[in-house]
C-alpha positions, -999 to +999 in steps of 0.1 A: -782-444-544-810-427-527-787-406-512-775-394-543-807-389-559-820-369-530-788-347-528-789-337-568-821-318-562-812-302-529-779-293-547-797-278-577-820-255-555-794-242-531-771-234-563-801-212-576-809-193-548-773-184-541-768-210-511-744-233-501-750-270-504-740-289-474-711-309-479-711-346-475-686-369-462-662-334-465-641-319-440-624-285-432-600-271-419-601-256-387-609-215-390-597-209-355-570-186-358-535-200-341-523-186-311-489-172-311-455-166-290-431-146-286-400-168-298-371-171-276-337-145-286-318-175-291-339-196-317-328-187-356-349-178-381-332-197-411-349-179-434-330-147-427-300-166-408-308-141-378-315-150-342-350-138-331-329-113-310-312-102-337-345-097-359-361-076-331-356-036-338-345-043-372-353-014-392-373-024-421-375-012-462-395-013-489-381-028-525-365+009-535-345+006-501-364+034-483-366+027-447-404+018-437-410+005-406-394-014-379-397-055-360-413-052-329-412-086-319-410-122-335-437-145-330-447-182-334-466-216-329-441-221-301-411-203-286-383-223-307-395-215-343-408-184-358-435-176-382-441-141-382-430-107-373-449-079-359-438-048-377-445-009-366-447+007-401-446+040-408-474+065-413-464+069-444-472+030-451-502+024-431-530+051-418-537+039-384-514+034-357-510-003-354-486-032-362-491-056-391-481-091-388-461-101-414-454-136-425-420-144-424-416-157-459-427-120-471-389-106-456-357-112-472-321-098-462-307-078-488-272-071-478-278-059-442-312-046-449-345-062-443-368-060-471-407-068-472-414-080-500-446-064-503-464-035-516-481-006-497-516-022-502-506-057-491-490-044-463-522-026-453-542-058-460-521-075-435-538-080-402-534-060-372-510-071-342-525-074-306-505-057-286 
């Protein structure tokens, strides 16, 4: 009980003055981003029911159908299972010169073409690839 009585007050200040209250008995998530892989050519990306190989150099479009980028490579938390793509889009989609990485679940096969399902500014958002 004394806990609680001493954490109301420390709770009330720190909400006033715009700070965070420390968390008790609480924990988070890791923030360490995950290290990625290239995935081997011969695992499948069910998603798209492509082989990695496949995926790679795939030329890429927008919703409209108009050809916006291209897969550089296919990446993951280990070389059997892919997560994301790195994609070299166009300078008419992005300003600078680098590769977004791109989710998986934000590509879809339509027909034979491979369509992000995002907008210009989300792909922007995106973060950039290491090369």
């Amino acid at each position: 009980m004394s806990i609680l009585r001493n954490a109301l007050p420390l709770a009330f200040v720190t909400a006033a003055l715009g700070l965070s209250a420390p968390a008790f008995a609480q924990t988070t998530a890791s923030t360490t981003p995950m290290t990625m892989v290239d995935v081997n050519d011969d695992a499948m990306v069910p998603m798209l029911n492509v082989s990695a190989d496949d995926l790679e150099d795939m030329d890429v479009y927008d919703a409209s159908g108009k050809e916006i980028g291209e897969i550089d490579s296919v990446m993951g938390a280990n070389e059997t299972t892919a997560s994301v793509v790195k994609i070299d889009f166009d300078d008419s989609v992005v300003s600078d010169d680098e590769d977004r990485v791109v989710p998986i679940e934000n590509l879809a096969m339509n027909g034979k073409n491979l369509v992000v399902n995002l907008d210009p500014a989300a792909i922007t958002a995106l973060p950039q690839a290491d090369d």
